[in-house]
N, C-alpha and C positions, 0 to 999 in steps of 0.2 A: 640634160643630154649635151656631149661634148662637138655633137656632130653625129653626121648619116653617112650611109651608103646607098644609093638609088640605083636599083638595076636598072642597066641599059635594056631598054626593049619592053619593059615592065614588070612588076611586081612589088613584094612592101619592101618600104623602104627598111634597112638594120641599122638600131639604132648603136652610135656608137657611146657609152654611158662611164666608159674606164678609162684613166689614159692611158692604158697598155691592155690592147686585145690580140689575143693570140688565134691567130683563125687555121683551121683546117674541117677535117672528117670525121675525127673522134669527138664524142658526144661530151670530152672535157675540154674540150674550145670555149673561147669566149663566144665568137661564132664559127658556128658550124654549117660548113658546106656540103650538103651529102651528097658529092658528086664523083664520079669514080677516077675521073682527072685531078683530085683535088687530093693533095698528099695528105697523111694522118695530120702534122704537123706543118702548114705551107708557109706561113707568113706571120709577122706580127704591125701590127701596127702599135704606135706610141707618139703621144703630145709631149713634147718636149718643146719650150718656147714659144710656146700661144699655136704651132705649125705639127701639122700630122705628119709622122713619116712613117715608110712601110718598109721594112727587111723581109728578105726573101731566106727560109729556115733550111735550106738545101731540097726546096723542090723538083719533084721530078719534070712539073710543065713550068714553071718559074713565073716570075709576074711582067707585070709592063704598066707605065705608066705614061699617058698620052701615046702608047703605041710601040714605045720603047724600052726594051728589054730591060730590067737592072737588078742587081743585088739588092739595093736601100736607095730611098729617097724620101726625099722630101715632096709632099703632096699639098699644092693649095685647092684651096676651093673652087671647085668645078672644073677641076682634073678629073681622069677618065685612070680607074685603076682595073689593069684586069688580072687577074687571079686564075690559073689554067688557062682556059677557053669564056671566063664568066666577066663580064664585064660590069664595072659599077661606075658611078658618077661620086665623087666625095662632094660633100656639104657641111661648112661649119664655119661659122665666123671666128675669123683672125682677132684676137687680144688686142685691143689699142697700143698695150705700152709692148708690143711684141715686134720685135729685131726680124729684119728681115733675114731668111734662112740663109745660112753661105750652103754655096756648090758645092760639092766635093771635086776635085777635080779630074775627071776619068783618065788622064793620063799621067796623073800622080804615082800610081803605082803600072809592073808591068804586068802583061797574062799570066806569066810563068809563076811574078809573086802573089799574085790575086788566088793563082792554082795551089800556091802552096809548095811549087815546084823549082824554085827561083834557085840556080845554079851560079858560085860566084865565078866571074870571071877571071884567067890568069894572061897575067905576058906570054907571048911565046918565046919572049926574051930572056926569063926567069929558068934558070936552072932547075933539071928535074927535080931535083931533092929538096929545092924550097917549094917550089909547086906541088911535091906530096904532101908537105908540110902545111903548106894554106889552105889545103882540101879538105882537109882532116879539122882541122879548125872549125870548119864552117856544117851545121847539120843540112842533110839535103832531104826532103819526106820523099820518096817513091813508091809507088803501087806495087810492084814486083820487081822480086831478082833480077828478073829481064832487062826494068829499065835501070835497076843499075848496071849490068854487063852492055848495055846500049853505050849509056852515059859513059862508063871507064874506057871503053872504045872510042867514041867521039872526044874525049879529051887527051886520048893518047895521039900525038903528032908526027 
C-alpha cells in the first residue's frame, strides 16, 4: 500500500495501492465516491517523487487541501484533502532518497491565462493596422459570440 485516505469524522480508511488514482462517482474510478456532490470524474491523485499530488479534473465543487481551494498540489502526510464537501486525512511515508516537492508558484501564471482566456496586450501607441495585425496573430478561446463582440469593443479605443 502506497498510502491511505482517513475520513475526517470517521469511517475505513481507502487504501491508496496505484500511483495514479483517479477518484469520482462512476463505478470505473479507482475510488469511488458515491456522493451526488462528487463529479463523474473529480480528481486524480499520482505519486510522483516519493510525494502525492492531487489535480482537480474540472469539478463542479473542486478540491482543497488544508482548507485551500486549488487546481493541483502537492499533498504531504497528514494533510487534510477535501474532495466536494468530503474531507480526508492523507497517510503515507515519504521515500528517504525523495526531493522535497517544489511549489508551484500561484502567481506564475495570470486568471485570465489559468481560464484559458488570456488576451494579449497592445500599445495604444501602435497604429491601428499593426494592432489588427498582432491580434490576429495571437488565438484568443471564448465562450460565445458575445464575448467576442465584448472583447472587439473593449479593444476599440
Amino acid at each position: 500500500m502506497l498510502g491511505q485516505l482517513i475520513p475526517v469524522g470517521g469511517g475505513d480508511p481507502i487504501p491508496m495501492n496505484r500511483p495514479k488514482l483517479l477518484v469520482g462517482r462512476r463505478s470505473s474510478c479507482d475510488i469511488k465516491l458515491d456522493f451526488q456532490n462528487i463529479s463523474s470524474h473529480h480528481c486524480e491523485f499520482e505519486l510522483r517523487d516519493g510525494y502525492w499530488h492531487i489535480r482537480d479534473l474540472g469539478s463542479s465543487n473542486g478540491i482543497k487541501v488544508n482548507g485551500e481551494r486549488c487546481d493541483s498540489m502537492c499533498v504531504t502526510p497528514g494533510d487534510t484533502v477535501t474532495i466536494a464537501k468530503h474531507t480526508f486525512t492523507i497517510e503515507y511515508n515519504v521515500a528517504a532518497d525523495a526531493a522535497a516537492p517544489e511549489e508551484e508558484n500561484t502567481f506564475s501564471r495570470s486568471l485570465m491565462e489559468k481560464a484559458g482566456l488570456e488576451v494579449e496586450r497592445r500599445s495604444s501607441k501602435e497604429p491601428k493596422s499593426s494592432q489588427a495585425a498582432s491580434s490576429k496573430s495571437k488565438q484568443v478561446r471564448r465562450a460565445t459570440t458575445e464575448d467576442d463582440f465584448i472583447m472587439d469593443w473593449l479593444n476599440d479605443e
